[in-house]
VEXFI-734779 format. One record per residue (C-alpha): residue number from 1; residue in three letters; x, y, z. Coordinates in steps of 0.1 Angstrom, whole numbers, plus 5000, padded with zeros to 4 digits. Each point is the difference from the previous one (the first is absolute). Layout:
BEGIN
<NUM ALA <X Y Z>> ...
***
This chain:
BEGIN
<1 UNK <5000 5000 5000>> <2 UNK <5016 5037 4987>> <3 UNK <4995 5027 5026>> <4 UNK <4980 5029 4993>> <5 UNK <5013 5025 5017>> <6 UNK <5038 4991 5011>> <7 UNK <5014 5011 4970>> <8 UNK <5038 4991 4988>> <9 UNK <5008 5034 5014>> <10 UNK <4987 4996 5033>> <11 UNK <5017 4971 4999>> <12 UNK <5036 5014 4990>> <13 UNK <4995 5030 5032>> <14 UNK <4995 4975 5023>> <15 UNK <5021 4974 4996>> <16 UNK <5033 5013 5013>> <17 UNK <4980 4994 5028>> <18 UNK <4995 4964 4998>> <19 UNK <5036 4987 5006>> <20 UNK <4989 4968 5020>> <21 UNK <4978 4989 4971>> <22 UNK <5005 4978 4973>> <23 UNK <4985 5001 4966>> <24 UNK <4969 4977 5006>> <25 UNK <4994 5021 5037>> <26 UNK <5002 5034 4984>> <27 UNK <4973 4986 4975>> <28 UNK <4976 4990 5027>> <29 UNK <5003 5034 5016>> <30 UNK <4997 5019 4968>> <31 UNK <4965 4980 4998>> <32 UNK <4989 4999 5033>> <33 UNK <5006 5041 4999>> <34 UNK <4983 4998 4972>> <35 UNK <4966 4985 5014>> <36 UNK <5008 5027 5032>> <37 UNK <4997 5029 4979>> <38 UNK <4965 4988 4982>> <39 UNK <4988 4992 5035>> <40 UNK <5009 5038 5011>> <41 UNK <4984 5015 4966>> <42 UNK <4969 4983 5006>> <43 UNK <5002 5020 5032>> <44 UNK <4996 5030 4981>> <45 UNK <5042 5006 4997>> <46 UNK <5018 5012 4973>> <47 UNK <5022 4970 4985>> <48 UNK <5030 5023 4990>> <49 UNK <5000 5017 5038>> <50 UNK <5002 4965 5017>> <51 UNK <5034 4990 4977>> <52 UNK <5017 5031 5010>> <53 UNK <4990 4995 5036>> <54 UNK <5012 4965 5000>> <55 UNK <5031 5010 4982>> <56 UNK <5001 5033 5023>> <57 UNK <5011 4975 5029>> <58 UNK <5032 4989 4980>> <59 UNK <5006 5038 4992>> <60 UNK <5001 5010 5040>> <61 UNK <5016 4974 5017>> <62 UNK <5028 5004 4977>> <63 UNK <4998 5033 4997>> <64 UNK <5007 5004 5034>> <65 UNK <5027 4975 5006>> <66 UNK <5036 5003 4994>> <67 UNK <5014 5031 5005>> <68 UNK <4961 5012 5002>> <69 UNK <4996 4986 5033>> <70 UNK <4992 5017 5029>> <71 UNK <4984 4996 5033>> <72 UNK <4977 5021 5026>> <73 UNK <5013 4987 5035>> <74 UNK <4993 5007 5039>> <75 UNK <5028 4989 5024>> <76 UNK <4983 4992 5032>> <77 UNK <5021 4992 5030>> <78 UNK <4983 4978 5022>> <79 UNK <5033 4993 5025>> <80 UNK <5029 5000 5002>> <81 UNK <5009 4972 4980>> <82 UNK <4973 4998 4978>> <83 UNK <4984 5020 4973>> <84 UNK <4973 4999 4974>> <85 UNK <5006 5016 4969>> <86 UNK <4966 4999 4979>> <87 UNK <5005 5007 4962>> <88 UNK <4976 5009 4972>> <89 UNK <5014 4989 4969>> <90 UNK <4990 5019 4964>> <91 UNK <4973 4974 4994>> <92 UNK <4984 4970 5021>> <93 UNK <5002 4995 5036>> <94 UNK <5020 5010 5030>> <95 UNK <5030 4978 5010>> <96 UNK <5003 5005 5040>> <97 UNK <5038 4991 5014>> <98 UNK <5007 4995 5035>> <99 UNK <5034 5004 5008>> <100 UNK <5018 4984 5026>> <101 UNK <5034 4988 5014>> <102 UNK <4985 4961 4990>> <103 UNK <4991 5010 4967>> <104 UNK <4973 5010 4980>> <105 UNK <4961 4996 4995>> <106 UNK <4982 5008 4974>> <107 UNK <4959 5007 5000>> <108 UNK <4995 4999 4963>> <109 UNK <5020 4993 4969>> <110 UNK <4993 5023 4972>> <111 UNK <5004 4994 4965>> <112 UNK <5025 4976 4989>> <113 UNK <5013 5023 4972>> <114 UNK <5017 5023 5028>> <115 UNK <5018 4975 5018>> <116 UNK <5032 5016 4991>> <117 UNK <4989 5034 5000>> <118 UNK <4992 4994 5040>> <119 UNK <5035 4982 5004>> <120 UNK <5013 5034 4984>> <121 UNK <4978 5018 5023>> <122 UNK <5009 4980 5031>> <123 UNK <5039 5006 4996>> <124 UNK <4991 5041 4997>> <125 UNK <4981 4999 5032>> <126 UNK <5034 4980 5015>> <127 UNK <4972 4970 5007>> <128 UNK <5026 4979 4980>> <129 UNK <4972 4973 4981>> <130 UNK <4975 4973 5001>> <131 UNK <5027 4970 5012>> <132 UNK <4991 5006 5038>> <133 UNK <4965 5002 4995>> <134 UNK <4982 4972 5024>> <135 UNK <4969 5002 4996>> <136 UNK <4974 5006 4973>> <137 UNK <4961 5008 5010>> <138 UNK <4981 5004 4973>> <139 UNK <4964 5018 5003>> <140 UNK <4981 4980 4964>> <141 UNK <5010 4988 4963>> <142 UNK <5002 5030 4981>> <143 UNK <5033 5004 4980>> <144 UNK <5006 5034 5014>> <145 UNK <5000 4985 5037>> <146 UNK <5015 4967 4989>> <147 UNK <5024 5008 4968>> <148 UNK <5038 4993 5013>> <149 UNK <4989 4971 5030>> <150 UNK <5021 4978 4976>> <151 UNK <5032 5021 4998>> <152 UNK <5001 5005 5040>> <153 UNK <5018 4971 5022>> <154 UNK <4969 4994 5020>> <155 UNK <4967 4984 4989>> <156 UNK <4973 5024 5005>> <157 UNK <4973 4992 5026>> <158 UNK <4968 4999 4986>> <159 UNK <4963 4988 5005>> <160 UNK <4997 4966 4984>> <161 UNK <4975 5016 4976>> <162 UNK <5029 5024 4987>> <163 UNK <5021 4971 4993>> <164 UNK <4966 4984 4980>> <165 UNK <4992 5030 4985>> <166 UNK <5036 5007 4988>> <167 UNK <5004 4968 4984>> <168 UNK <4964 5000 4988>> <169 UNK <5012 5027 4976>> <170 UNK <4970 5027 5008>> <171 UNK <4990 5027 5024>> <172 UNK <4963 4984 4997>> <173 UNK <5008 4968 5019>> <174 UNK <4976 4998 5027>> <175 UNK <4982 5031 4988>> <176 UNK <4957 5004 4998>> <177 UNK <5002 5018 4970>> <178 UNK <4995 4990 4966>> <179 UNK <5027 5021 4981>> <180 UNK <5024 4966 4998>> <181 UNK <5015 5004 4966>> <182 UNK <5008 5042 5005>> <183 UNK <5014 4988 5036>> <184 UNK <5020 4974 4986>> <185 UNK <5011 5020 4969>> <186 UNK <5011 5033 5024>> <187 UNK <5020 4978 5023>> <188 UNK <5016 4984 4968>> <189 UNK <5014 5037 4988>> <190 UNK <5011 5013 5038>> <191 UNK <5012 4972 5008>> <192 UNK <5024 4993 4968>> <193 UNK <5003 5035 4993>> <194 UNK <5009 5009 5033>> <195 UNK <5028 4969 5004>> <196 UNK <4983 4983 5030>> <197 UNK <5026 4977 5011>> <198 UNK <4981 4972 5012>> <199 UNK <5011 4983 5034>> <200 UNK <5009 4958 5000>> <201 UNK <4992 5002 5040>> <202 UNK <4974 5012 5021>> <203 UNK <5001 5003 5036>> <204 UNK <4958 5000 5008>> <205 UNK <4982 5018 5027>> <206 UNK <4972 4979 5022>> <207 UNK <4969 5003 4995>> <208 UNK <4979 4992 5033>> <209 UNK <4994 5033 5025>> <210 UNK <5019 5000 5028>> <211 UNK <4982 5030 5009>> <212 UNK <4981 5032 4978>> <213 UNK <5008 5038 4997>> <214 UNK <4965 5013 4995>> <215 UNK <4982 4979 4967>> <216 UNK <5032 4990 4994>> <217 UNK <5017 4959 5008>> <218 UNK <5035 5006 5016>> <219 UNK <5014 4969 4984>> <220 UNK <5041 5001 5007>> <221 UNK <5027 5016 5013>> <222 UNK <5031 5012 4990>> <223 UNK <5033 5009 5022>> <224 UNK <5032 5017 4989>> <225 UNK <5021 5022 5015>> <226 UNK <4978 5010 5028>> <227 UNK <4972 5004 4979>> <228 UNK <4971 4982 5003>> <229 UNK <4974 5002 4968>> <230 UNK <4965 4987 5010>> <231 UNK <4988 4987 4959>> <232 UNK <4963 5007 4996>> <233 UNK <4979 4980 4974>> <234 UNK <4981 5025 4974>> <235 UNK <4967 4997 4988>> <236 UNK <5016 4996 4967>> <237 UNK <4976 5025 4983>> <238 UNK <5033 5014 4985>> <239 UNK <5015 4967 4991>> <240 UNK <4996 4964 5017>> <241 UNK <5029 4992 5020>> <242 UNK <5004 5036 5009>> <243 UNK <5021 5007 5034>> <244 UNK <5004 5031 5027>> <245 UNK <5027 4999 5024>> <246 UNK <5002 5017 5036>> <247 UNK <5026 5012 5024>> <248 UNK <4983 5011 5028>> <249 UNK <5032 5010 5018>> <250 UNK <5009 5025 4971>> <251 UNK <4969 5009 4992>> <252 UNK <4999 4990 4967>> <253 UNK <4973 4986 4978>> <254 UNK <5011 4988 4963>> <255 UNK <4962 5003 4984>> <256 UNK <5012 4984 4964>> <257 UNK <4976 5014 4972>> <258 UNK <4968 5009 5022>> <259 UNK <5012 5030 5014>> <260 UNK <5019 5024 4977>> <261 UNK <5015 5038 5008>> <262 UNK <4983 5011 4964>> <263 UNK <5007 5037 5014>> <264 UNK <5037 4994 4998>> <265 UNK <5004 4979 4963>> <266 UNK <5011 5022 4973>> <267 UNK <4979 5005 4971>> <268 UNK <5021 4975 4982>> <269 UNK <4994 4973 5020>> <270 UNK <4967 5007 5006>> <271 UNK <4994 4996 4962>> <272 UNK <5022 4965 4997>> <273 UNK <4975 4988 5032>> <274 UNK <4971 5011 4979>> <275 UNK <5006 4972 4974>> <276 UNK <4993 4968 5017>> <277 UNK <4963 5018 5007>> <278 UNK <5000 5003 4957>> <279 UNK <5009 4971 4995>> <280 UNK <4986 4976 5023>> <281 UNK <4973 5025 5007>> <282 UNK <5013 5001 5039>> <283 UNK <5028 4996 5021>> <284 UNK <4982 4976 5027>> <285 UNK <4985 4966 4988>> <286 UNK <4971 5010 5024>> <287 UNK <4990 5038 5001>> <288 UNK <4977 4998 5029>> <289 UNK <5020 4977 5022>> <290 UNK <5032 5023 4995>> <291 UNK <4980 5030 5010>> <292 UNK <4987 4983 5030>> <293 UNK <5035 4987 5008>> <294 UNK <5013 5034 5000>> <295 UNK <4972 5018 5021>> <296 UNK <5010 4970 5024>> <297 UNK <5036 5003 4999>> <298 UNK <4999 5039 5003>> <299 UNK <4979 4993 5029>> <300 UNK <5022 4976 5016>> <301 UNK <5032 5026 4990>> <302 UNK <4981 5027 5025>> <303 UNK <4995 4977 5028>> <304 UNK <5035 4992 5001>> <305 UNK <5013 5033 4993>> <306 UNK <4984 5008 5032>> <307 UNK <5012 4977 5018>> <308 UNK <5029 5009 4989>> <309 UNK <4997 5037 5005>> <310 UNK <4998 4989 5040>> <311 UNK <5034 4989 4999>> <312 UNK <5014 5028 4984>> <313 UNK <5004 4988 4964>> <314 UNK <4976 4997 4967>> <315 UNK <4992 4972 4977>> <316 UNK <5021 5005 4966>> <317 UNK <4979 4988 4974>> <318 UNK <5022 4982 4970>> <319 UNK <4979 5001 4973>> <320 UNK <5006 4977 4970>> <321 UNK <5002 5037 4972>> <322 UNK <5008 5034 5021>> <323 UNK <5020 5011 5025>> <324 UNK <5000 4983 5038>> <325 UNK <4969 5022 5019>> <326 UNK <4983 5007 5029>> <327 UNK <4963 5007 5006>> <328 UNK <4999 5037 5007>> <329 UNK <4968 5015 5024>> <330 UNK <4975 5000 4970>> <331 UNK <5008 4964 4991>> <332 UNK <5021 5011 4971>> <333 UNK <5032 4982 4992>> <334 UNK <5030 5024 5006>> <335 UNK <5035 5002 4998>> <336 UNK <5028 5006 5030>> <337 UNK <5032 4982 4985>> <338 UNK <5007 5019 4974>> <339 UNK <5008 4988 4963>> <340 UNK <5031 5003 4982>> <341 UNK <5004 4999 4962>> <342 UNK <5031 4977 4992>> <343 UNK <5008 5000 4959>> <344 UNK <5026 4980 4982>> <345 UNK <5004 5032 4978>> <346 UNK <5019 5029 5012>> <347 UNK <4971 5024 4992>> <348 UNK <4972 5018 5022>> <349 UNK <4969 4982 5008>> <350 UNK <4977 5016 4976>> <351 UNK <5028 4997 4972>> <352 UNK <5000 4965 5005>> <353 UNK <4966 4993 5001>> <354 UNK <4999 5013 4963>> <355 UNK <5028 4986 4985>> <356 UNK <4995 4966 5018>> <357 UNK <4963 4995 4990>> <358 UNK <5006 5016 4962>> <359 UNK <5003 4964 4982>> <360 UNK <4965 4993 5012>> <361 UNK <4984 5034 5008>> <362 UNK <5001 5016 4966>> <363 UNK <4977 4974 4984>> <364 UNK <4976 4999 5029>> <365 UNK <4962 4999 4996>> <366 UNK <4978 5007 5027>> <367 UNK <4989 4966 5008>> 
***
């Protein structure tokens, strides 16, 4: 069966892209893009506008690799022999480090296409690299939270549904909606254009409560360094298998994908989150579930922030996109650590952000 819409061109943009692909794998995905894009014009889109989207995800991660790459960090000291340094990369989600005289741990793994750019990254900082990094915790199965478990010496700990959905092949494993084939076919082109480096190992969280944190099943633990993460089960109305992780001595809550700082991502991140929603039609697999998870979790966040407040010190909230917040009197996430702009080019912030974005940028469409 010829495609009707993935043309030899689209094909020729987009395959620099496809480097883990042989011939008869890049012919499958030119097809099953193929039947995505019909789907998505019978939904009233324009065929032409969902190829350059598709292709626009190509165009910005590697636009903004290299010597593109830069990062929006907080360095938050929580003692004196440990700190978190919480960084917002140009696309995908945060990668939270914890660094300590044992080692590293990681809440997060970004997109496997920036591994080196974060080694380069690491060494500026004087944080040296990823070889003393001991743990791995990893919030859900989306490449921009997964994307370099298999270059790190660690397995990453997971829910056993990350490990199924990973090697299932699609964000839509376990999900209650009935948009399989644009699920499968958007997890195809992050996840191969993005380089997800697959882990071989998994080390797997329970899954019985030992206890609950509001709505929510307190179903391990995790200890390092004197830290001590409590590892909530989700809903999974963002994605099945999806994780939130709590130091209570810290204060520090790492939310994953269902709270977000929107206030603080820049315009052009905001517009490279905005294409999961055009493509799969939403970012959760279950709209109402993740808006009730979050009215929970937000809930649960002031409750413990008070608590918190009687001891002197605030819950930190570590969202999976934006910068690490607090929840200020009107119930507004703010900012008190503040965020610093680091840039592999030697040019001011708002100079970068134009030249770094151009390759993808100048043929924009509003999508």
């Amino acid at each position: 069966m010829s495609a009707k819409y993935v043309t030899g061109s689209f094909q020729k943009k987009v395959t620099p892209y496809l480097t883990t692909f042989n011939d008869a794998e890049k012919k499958q995905f030119y097809l099953d893009a193929d039947a995505a894009v019909q789907e998505l014009v019978s939904m009233g889109k324009d065929p032409k506008q969902v190829l350059w989207v598709m292709q626009s995800i190509g165009l910005y991660l590697y636009g903004n690799s290299g010597k593109n790459f830069y990062v929006d960090y907080q360095k938050i000291i929580l003692s004196d022999t440990c700190v978190l340094w919480s960084m917002q990369p140009p696309g995908g989600g945060c990668v939270h480090l914890f660094q300590t005289p044992g080692g590293k741990l990681l809440i997060d793994a970004g997109y496997g296409v920036n591994f080196f750019d974060w080694q380069k990254m690491l060494s500026a900082f004087g944080l040296g690299n990823f070889s003393d990094v001991k743990h791995v915790l990893c919030t859900h199965g989306d490449a921009d939270h997964v994307g370099m478990t298999g270059l790190l010496p660690v397995p990453p700990f997971v829910h056993p549904i990350t490990k199924e959905l990973l090697e299932n092949g699609s964000r839509s494993f376990a999900s209650t909606n009935n948009l399989l084939l644009l699920e499968h076919v958007y997890t195809t082109t992050v996840n191969t254009f993005s380089q997800l480096a697959y882990p071989t190992e998994y080390r797997l969280s329970k899954t019985e409560p030992l206890g609950m944190r509001g709505i929510f099943p307190i179903i391990d633990e995790i200890n390092f360094a004197g830290l001590r993460f409590e590892v909530w089960q989700s809903l999974g109305g963002h994605l099945a298998g999806q994780l939130f992780f709590y130091e209570p001595e810290a204060g520090l809550l790492f939310t994953s994908d269902a709270i977000l700082n929107f206030a603080t991502l820049t315009s052009w991140r905001l517009t490279y989150g905005s294409i999961p929603d055009y493509l799969i039609t939403s970012v959760n697999i279950n709209r109402e579930l993740g808006r009730y998870e979050r009215a929970e979790l937000m809930k649960l966040a002031v409750e413990l922030d008070a608590e918190l407040r009687k001891k002197g010190k605030r819950l930190r909230l570590c969202c999976g996109h934006g910068a690490v917040s607090v929840i200020d009197e009107k119930g507004n996430l703010s900012i008190i650590d503040p965020v610093v702009h680091y840039s592999r080019r030697k040019y001011t912030e708002g100079l970068h952000n134009i030249v770094a974005k151009i390759s993808w940028f100048v043929r924009r469409r509003l999508i």
